[in-house]
NUROBA-575933 format. One record per residue (C-alpha): residue number from 1; residue in three letters; chain; x, y, z. Coordinates in steps of 0.25 Angstrom, whole numbers. Layout:
! residues N
{drenpa->NUM lumro->ala fiti->A c1->X c2->Y c3->Z}
...
//
This chain:
! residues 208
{drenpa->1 lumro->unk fiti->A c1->389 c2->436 c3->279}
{drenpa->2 lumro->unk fiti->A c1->398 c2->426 c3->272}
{drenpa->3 lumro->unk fiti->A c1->409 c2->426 c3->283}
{drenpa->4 lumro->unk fiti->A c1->419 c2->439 c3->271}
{drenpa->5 lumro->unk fiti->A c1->425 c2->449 c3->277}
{drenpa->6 lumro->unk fiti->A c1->420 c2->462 c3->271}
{drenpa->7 lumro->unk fiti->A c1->433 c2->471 c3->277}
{drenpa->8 lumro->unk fiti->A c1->431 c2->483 c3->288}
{drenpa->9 lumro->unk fiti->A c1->420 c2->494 c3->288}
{drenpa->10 lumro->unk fiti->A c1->417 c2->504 c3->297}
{drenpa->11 lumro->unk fiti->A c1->405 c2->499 c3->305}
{drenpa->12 lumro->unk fiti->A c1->394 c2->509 c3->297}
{drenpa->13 lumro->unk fiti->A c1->398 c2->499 c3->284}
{drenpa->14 lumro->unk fiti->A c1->399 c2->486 c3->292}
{drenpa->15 lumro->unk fiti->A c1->382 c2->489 c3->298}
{drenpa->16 lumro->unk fiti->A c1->378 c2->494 c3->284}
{drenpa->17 lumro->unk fiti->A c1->386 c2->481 c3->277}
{drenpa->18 lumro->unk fiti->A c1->378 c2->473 c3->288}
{drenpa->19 lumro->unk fiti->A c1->363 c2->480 c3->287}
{drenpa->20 lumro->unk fiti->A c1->366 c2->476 c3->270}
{drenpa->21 lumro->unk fiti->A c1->367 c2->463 c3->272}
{drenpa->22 lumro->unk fiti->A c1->356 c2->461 c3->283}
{drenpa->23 lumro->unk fiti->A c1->366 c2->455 c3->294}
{drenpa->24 lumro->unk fiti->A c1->371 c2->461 c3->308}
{drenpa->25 lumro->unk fiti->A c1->384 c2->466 c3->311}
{drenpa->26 lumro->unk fiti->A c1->392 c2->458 c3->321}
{drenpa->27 lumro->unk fiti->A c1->404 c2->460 c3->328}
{drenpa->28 lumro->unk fiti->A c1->412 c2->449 c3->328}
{drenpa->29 lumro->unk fiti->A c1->427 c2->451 c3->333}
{drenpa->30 lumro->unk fiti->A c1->426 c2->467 c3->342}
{drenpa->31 lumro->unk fiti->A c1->439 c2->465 c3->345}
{drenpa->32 lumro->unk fiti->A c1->446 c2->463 c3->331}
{drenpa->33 lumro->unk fiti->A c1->450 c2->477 c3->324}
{drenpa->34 lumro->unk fiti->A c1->442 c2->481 c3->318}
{drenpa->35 lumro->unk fiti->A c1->430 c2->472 c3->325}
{drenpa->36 lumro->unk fiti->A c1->425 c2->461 c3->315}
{drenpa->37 lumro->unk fiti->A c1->410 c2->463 c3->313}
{drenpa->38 lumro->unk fiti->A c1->402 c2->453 c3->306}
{drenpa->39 lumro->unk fiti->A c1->389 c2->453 c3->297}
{drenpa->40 lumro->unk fiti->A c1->379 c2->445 c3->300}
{drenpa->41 lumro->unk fiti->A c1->365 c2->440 c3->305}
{drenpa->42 lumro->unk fiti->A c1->366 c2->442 c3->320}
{drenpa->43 lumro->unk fiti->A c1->356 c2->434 c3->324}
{drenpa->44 lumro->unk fiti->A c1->363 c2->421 c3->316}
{drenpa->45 lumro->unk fiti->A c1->376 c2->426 c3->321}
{drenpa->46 lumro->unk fiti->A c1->370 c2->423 c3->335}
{drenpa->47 lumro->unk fiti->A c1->364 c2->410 c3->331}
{drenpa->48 lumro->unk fiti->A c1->377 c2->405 c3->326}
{drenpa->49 lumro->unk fiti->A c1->386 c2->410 c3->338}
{drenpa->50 lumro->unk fiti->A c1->375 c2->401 c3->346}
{drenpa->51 lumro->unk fiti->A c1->377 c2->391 c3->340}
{drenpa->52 lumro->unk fiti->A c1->392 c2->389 c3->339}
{drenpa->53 lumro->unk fiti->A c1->391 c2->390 c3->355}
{drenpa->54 lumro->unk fiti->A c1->381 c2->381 c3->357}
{drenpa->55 lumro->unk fiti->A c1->390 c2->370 c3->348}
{drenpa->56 lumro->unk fiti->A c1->403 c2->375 c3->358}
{drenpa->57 lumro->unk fiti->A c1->395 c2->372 c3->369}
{drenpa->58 lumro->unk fiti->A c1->390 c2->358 c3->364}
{drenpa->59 lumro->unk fiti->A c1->407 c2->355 c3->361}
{drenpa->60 lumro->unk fiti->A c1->410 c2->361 c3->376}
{drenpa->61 lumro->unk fiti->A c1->398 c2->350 c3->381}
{drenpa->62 lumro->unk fiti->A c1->405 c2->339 c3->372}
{drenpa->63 lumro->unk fiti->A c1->418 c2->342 c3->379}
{drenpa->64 lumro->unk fiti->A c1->413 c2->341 c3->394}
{drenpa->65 lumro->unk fiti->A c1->414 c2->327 c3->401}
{drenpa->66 lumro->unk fiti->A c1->404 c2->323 c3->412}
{drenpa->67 lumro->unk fiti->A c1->409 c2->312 c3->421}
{drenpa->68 lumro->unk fiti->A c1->400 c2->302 c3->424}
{drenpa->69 lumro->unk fiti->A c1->406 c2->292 c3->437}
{drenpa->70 lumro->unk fiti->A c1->399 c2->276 c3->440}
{drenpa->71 lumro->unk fiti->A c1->406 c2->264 c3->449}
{drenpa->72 lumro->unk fiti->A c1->403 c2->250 c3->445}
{drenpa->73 lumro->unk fiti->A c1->393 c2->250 c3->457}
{drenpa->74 lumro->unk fiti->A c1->386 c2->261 c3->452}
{drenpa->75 lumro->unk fiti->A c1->370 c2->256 c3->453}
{drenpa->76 lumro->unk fiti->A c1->360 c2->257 c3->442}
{drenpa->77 lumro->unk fiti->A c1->353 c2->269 c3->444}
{drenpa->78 lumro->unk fiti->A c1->366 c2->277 c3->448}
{drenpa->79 lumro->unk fiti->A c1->370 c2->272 c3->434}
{drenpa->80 lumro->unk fiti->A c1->359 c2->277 c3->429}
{drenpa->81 lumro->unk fiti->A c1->358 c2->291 c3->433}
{drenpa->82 lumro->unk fiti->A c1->375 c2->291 c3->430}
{drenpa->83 lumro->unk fiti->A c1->369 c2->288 c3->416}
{drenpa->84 lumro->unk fiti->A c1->359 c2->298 c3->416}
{drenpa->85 lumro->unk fiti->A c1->371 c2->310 c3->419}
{drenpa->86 lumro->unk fiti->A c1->378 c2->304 c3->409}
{drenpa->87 lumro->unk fiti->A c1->367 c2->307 c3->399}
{drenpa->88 lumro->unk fiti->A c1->365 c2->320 c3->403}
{drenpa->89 lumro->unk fiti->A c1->378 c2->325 c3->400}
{drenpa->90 lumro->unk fiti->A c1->380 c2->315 c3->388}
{drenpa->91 lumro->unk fiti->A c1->367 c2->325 c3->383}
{drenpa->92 lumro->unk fiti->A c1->374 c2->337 c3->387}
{drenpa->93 lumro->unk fiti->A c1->383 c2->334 c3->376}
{drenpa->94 lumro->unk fiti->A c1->396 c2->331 c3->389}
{drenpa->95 lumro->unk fiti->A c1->405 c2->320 c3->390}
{drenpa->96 lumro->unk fiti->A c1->404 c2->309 c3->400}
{drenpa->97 lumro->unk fiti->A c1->414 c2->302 c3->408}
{drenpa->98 lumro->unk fiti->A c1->410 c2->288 c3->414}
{drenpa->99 lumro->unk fiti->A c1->420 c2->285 c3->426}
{drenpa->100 lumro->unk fiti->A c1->415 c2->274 c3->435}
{drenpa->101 lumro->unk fiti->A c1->426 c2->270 c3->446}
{drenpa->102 lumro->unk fiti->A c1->430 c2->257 c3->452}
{drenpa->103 lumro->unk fiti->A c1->433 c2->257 c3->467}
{drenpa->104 lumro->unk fiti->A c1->440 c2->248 c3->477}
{drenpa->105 lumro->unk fiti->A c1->437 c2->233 c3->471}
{drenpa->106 lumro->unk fiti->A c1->427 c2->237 c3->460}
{drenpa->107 lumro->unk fiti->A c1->441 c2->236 c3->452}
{drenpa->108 lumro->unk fiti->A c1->440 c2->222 c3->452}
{drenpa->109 lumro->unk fiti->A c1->427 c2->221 c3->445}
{drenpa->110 lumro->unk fiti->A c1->429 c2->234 c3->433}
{drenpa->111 lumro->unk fiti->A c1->417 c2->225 c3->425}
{drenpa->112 lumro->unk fiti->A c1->407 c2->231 c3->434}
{drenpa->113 lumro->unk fiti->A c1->411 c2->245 c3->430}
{drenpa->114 lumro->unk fiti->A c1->410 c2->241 c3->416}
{drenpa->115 lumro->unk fiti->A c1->396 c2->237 c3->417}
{drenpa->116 lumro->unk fiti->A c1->392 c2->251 c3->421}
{drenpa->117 lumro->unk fiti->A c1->399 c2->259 c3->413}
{drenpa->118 lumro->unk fiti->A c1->393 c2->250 c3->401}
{drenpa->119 lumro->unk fiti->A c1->378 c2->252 c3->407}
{drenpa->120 lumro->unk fiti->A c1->383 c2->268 c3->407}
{drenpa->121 lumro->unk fiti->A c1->387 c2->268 c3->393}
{drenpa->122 lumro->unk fiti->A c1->375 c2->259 c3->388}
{drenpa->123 lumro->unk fiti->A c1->364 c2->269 c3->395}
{drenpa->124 lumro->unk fiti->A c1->371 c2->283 c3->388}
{drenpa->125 lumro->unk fiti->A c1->374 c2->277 c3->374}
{drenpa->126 lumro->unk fiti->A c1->363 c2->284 c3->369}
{drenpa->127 lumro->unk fiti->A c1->370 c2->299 c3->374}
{drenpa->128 lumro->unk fiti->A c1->384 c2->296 c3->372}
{drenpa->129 lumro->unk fiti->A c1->394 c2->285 c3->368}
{drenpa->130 lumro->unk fiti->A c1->407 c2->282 c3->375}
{drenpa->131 lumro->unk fiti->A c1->421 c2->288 c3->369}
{drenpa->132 lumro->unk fiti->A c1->428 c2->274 c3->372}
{drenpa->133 lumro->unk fiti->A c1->428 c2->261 c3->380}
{drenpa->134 lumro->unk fiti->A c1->426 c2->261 c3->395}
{drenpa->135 lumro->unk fiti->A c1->441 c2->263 c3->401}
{drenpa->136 lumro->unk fiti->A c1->444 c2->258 c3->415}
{drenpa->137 lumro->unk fiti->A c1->456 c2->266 c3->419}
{drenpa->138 lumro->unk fiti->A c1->460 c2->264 c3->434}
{drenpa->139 lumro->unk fiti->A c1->449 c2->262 c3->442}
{drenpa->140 lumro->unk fiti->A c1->437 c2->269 c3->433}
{drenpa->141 lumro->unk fiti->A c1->431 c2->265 c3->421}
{drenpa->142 lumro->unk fiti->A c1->431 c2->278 c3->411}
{drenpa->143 lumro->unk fiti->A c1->422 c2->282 c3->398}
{drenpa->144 lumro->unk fiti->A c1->418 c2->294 c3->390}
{drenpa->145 lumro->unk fiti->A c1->405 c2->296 c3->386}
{drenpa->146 lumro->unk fiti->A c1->401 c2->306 c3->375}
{drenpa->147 lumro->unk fiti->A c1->389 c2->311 c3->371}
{drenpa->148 lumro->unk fiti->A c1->381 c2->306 c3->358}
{drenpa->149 lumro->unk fiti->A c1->379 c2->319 c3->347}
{drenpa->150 lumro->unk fiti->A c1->364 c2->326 c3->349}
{drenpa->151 lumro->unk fiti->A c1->359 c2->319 c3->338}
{drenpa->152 lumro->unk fiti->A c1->363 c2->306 c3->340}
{drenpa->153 lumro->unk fiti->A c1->363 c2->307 c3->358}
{drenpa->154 lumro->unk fiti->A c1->348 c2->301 c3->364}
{drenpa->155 lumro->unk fiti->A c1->343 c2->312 c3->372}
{drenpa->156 lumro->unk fiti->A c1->343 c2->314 c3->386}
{drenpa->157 lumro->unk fiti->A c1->331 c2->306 c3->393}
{drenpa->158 lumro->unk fiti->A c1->332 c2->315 c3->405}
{drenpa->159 lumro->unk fiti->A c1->329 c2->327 c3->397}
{drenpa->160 lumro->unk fiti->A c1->317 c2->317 c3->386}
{drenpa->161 lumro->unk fiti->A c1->312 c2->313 c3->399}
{drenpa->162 lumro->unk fiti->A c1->314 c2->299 c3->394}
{drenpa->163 lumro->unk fiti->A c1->318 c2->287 c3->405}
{drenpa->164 lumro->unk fiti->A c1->332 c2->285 c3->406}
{drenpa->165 lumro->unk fiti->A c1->339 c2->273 c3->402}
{drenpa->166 lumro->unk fiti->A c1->338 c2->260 c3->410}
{drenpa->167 lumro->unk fiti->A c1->352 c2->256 c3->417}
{drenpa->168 lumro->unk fiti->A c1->355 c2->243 c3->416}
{drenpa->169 lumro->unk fiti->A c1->363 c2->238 c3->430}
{drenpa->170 lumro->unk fiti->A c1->375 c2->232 c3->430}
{drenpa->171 lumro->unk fiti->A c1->369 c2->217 c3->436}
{drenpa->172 lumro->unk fiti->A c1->361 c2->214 c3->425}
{drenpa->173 lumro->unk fiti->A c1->347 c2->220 c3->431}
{drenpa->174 lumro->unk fiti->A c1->337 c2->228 c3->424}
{drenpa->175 lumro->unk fiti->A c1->339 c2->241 c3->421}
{drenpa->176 lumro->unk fiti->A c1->335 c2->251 c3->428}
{drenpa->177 lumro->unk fiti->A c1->332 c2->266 c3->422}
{drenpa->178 lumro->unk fiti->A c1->339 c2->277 c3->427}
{drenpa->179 lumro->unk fiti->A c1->332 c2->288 c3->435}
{drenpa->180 lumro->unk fiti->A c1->335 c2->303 c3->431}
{drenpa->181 lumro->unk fiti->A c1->337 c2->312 c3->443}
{drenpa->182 lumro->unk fiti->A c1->325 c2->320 c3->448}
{drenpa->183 lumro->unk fiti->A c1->328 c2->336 c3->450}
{drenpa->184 lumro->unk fiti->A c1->330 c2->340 c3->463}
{drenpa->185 lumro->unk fiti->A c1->329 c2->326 c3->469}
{drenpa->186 lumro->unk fiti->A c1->340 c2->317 c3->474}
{drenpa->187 lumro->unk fiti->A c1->342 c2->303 c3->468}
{drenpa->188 lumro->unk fiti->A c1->337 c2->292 c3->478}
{drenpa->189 lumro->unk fiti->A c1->346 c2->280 c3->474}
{drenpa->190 lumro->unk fiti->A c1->341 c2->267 c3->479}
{drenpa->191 lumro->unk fiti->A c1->347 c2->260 c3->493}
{drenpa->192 lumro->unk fiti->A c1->357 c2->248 c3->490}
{drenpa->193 lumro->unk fiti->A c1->353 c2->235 c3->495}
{drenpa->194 lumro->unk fiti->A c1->360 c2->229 c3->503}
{drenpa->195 lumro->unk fiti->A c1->367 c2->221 c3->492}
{drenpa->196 lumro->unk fiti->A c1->372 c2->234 c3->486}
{drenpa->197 lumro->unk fiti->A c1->368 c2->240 c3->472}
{drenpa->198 lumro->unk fiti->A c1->361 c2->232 c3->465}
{drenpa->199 lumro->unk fiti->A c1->369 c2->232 c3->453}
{drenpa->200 lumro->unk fiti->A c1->383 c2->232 c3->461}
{drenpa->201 lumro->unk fiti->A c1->391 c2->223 c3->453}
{drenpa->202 lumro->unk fiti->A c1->401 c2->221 c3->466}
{drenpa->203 lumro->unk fiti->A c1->392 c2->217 c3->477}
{drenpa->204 lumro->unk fiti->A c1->396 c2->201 c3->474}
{drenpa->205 lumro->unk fiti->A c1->411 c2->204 c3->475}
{drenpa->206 lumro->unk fiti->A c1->419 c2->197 c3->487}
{drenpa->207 lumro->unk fiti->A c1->427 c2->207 c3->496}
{drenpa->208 lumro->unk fiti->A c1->440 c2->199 c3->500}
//
């Protein structure tokens, strides 16, 4: 109806008052004293209770944070498929952390780590934008990721069947398209050289 309260009847008067106007009667609070009915269309009544949970839902997806880890060694097709779950929980409507770690003399060179977590944000732009500037606290480099609105957010190429996204890696050579995991098969990364990853920026370095 028009959201009035109408007063207390006796439940006869409350089905009649109901059947009059075409609606349902609904208990609404079975608790209160006496219970709190309601009179309307049962069938929207539904709908909109549906709906306001399917919008909690969305808000309690907003609220949840994936955390997404890289090092500045990572190599390009790990990269890419970091990038790929990152998408994936970006079109869930989640949060994503991006922590990538610096170990033992990678500290002396934290512009490496910058160049990947750069080529991370660059691949996702079209899912969701950074809630501020890369940070490097300590011995990681931190940034929040959120997801762009519905409307306005690229969808997911895993789900169009679209090709991913080339990665570019970090030593300037071409990009490589990242590869969406098969179901039930294992990832097969490729065997290093014997010069390391191709795009490991501290194979150069002197140990002293």
């Amino acid at each position: 109806m028009d959201e009035k309260q109408l007063g207390v009847f006796p439940l006869n008067e409350a089905l009649n008052l109901a059947r009059q106007h075409g609606v349902d009667l609904v208990e609404i609070s079975s608790t209160a004293t006496p219970p709190v009915c309601r009179l309307v269309d049962f069938g929207k009544y539904r709908y909109e209770q549906a709906k306001k949970e399917k919008e909690s839902k969305k808000h309690q997806h907003a609220s949840t944070v994936k955390e997404v880890q890289l090092s500045p060694r990572i190599d390009t097709h790990d990269l890419g498929v970091k990038i790929d779950h990152a998408v994936d929980f970006l079109c869930e409507d989640m949060k994503v952390k991006v922590a990538l770690k610096f170990r033992g003399r990678e500290m002396a060179h934290t512009e490496f780590g910058f160049q990947v977590i750069n080529q991370f944000l660059a691949a996702i732009v079209p899912y969701g934008h950074q809630d501020f500037e890369p940070k490097l606290i300590g011995r990681n480099i931190n940034v929040m990721i959120s997801p762009l609105p519905r409307n306005k957010r690229a969808k997911n190429p895993r789900q169009t069947g679209d090709s991913p996204a080339p990665v570019a890696a970090a030593n300037g050579q071409p990009p490589v398209a990242a590869k969406p995991p098969q179901k039930n098969k294992v990832p097969v990364l490729d065997a290093p050289s014997s010069a390391g990853f191709a795009n490991n920026p501290f194979t150069k370095l002197e140990v002293q």
